[in-house]
ROKENU-751093 format. One record per residue (C-alpha): residue number from 1; z, x, y. Coordinates in steps of 0.2 Angstrom, whole numbers. Layout:
N
<atom n="NUM" up="Z" east="X" north="Y"/>
...
//
This chain:
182
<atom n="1" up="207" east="351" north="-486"/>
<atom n="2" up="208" east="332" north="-483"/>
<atom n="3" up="208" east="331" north="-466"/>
<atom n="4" up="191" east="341" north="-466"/>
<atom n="5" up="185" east="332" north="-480"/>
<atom n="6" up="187" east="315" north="-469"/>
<atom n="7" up="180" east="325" north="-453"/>
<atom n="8" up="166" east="329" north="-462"/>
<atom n="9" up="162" east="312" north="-471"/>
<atom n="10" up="167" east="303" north="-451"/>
<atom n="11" up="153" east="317" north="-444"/>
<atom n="12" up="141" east="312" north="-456"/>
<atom n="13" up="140" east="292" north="-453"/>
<atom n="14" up="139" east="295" north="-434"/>
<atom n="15" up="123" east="306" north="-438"/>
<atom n="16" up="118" east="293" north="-450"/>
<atom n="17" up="122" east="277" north="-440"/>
<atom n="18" up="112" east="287" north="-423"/>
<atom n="19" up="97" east="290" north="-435"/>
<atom n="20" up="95" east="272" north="-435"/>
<atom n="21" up="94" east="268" north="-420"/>
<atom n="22" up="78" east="259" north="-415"/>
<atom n="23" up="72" east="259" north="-398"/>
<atom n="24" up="66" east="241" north="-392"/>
<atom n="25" up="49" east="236" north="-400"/>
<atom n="26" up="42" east="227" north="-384"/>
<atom n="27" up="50" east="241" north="-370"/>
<atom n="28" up="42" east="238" north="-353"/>
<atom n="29" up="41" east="253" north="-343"/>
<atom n="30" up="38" east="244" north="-328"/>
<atom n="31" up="53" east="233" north="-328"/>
<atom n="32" up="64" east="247" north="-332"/>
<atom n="33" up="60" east="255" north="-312"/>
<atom n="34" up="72" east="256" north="-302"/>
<atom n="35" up="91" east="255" north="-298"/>
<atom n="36" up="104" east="254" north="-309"/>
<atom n="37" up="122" east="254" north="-312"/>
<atom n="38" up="131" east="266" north="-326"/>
<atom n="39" up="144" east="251" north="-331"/>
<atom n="40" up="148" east="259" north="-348"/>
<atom n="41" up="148" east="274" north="-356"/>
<atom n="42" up="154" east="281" north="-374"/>
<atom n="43" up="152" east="295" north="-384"/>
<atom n="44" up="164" east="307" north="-394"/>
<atom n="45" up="160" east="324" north="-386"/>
<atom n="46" up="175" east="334" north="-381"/>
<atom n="47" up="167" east="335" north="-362"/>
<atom n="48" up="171" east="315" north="-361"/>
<atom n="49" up="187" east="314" north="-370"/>
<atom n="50" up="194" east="325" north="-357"/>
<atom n="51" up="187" east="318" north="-342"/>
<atom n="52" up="185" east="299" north="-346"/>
<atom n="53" up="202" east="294" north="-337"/>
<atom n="54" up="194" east="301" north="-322"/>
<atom n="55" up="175" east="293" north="-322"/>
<atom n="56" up="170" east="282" north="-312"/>
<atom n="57" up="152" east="271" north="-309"/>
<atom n="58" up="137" east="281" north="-303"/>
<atom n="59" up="120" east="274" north="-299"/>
<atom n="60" up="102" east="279" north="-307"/>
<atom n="61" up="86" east="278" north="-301"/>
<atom n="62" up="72" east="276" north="-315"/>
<atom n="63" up="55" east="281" north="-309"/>
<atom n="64" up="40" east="278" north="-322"/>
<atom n="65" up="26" east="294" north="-319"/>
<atom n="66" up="7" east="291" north="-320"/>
<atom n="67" up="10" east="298" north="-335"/>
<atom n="68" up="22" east="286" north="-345"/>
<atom n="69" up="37" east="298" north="-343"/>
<atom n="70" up="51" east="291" north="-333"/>
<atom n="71" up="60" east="302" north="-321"/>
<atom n="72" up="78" east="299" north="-322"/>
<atom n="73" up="90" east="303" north="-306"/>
<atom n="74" up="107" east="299" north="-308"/>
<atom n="75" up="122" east="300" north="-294"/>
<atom n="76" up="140" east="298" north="-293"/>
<atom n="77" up="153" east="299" north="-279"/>
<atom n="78" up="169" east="311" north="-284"/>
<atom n="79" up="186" east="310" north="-278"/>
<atom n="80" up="182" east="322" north="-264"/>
<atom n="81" up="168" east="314" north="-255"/>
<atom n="82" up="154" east="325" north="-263"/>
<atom n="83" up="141" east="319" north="-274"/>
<atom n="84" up="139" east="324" north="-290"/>
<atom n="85" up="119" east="323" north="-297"/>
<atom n="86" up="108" east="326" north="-311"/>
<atom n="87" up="88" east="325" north="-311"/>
<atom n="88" up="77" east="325" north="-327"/>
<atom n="89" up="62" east="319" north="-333"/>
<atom n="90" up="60" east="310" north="-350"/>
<atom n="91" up="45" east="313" north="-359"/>
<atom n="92" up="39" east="297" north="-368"/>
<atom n="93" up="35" east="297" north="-387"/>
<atom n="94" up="25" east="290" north="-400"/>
<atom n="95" up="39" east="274" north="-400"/>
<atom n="96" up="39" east="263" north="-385"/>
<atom n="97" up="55" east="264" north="-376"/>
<atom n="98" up="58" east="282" north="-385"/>
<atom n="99" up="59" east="299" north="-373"/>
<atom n="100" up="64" east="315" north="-375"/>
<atom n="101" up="70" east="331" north="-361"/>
<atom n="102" up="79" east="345" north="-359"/>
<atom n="103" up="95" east="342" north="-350"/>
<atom n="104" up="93" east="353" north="-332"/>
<atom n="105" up="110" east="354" north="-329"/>
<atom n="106" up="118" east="358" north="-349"/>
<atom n="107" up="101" east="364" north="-359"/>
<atom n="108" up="103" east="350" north="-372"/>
<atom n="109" up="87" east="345" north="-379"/>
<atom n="110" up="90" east="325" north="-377"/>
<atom n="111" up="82" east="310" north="-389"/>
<atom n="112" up="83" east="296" north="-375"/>
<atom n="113" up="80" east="276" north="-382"/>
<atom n="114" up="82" east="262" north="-374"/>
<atom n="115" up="87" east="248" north="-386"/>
<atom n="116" up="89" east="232" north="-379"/>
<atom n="117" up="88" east="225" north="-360"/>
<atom n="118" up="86" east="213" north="-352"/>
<atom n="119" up="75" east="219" north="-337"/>
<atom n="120" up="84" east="211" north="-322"/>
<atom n="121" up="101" east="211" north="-330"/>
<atom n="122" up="108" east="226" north="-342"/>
<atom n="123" up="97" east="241" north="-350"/>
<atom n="124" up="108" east="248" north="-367"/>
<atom n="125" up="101" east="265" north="-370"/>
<atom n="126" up="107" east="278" north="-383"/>
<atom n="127" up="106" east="296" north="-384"/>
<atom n="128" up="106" east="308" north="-396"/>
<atom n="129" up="111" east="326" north="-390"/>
<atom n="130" up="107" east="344" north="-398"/>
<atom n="131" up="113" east="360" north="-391"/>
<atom n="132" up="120" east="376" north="-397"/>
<atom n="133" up="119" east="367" north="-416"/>
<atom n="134" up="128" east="353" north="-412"/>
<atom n="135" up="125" east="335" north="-411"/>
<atom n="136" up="134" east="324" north="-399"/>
<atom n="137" up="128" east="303" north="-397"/>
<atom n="138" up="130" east="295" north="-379"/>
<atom n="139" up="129" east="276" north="-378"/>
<atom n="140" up="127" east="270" north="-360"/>
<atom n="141" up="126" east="251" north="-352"/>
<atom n="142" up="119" east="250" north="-337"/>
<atom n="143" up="116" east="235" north="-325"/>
<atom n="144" up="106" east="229" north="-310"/>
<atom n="145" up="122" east="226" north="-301"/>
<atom n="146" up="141" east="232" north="-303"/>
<atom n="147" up="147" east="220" north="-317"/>
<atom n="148" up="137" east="211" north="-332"/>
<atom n="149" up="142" east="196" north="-344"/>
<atom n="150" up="155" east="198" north="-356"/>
<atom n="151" up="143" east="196" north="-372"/>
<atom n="152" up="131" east="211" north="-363"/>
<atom n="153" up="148" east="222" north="-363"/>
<atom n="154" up="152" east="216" north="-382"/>
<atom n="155" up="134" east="222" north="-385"/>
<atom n="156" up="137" east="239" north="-377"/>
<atom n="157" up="153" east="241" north="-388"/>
<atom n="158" up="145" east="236" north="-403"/>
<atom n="159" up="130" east="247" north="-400"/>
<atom n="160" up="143" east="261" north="-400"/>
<atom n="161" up="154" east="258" north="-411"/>
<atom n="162" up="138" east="258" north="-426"/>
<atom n="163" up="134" east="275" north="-415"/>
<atom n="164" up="152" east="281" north="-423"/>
<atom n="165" up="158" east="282" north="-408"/>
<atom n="166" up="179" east="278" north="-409"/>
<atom n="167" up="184" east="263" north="-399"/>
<atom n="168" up="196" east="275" north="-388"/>
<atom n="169" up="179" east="284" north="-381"/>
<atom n="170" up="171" east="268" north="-376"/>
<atom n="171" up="175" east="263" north="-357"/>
<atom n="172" up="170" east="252" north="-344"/>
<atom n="173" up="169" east="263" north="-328"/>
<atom n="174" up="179" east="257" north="-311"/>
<atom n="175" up="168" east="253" north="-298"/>
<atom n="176" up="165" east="268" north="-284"/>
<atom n="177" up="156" east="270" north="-265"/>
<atom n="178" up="139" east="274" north="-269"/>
<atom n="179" up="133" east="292" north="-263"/>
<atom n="180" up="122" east="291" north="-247"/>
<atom n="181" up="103" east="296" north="-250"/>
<atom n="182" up="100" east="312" north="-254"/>
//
């Protein structure tokens, strides 16, 4: 009864800590456009924990719409030589710097925020997921090149760790080939 007791309890703060997560106040959509790198990437969901070992950096494209939305396209190279790709577009929100979207690819329904950046540096965005009644938190670092400073990555791990995420699931993703233009 313990162990589900502290499960319980450890579920609970993660839910609490993501609630309070506050997108950035002066987001620029502008500044966000364009390439960036997926440097880190941290989350508790089961999905990750089994794969992290084998992740590697991908690239995403951030497209604002006429609309304010941001259409979101995301690539990475695998072992194999073929491209793995994902495509959505985030519906902005009442909050600046706040989107939401249903995943194509896993039908989660996604509340998207960036929370800090530095436009022509790092973008720290954090996600909450919902799907099938469960709730998982993804906290990403992204960059405009392959590497950032050591006190964006503290940043990044910091940002997770108050997400709940466990310090095991945060990681630092090796470089990779980028995929050629689709």
């Amino acid at each position: 009864m313990t162990p589900l007791l502290a499960l319980l309890g450890a579920a609970l703060c993660s839910l609490t800590a993501s609630a309070e997560v506050v997108p950035l106040g002066d987001f620029n959509l502008q500044a966000i456009a364009g390439k960036w790198y997926l440097i880190g990437f941290a989350t508790n969901a089961q999905w990750f924990v089994t794969r992290k070992a084998t992740m590697k950096m991908g690239t995403a494209m951030l497209t604002p719409t006429a609309e304010g939305d941001l259409d979101l396209s995301y690539s990475s190279l695998s072992s194999d030589g073929s491209c793995w790709r994902k495509n959505n577009v985030a519906k902005k929100t009442d909050a600046p710097g706040q989107f939401t979207y249903v995943s194509q690819r896993w039908g989660s329904v996604n509340d998207m925020r960036v929370v800090d950046a530095k436009y022509d540096e790092y973008a720290l965005v954090h996600t909450t997921k919902k799907k099938n009644g469960e709730i998982s938190t993804v906290t990403k670092l992204y960059g405009r090149g392959e590497e950032v400073g050591a006190n964006v990555m503290e940043k990044f791990r910091q940002l997770a760790l108050e997400a709940g995420t466990l310090p095991e699931n945060i990681v630092f993703l090796p470089k990779n080939a980028e995929c050629p233009a689709a």
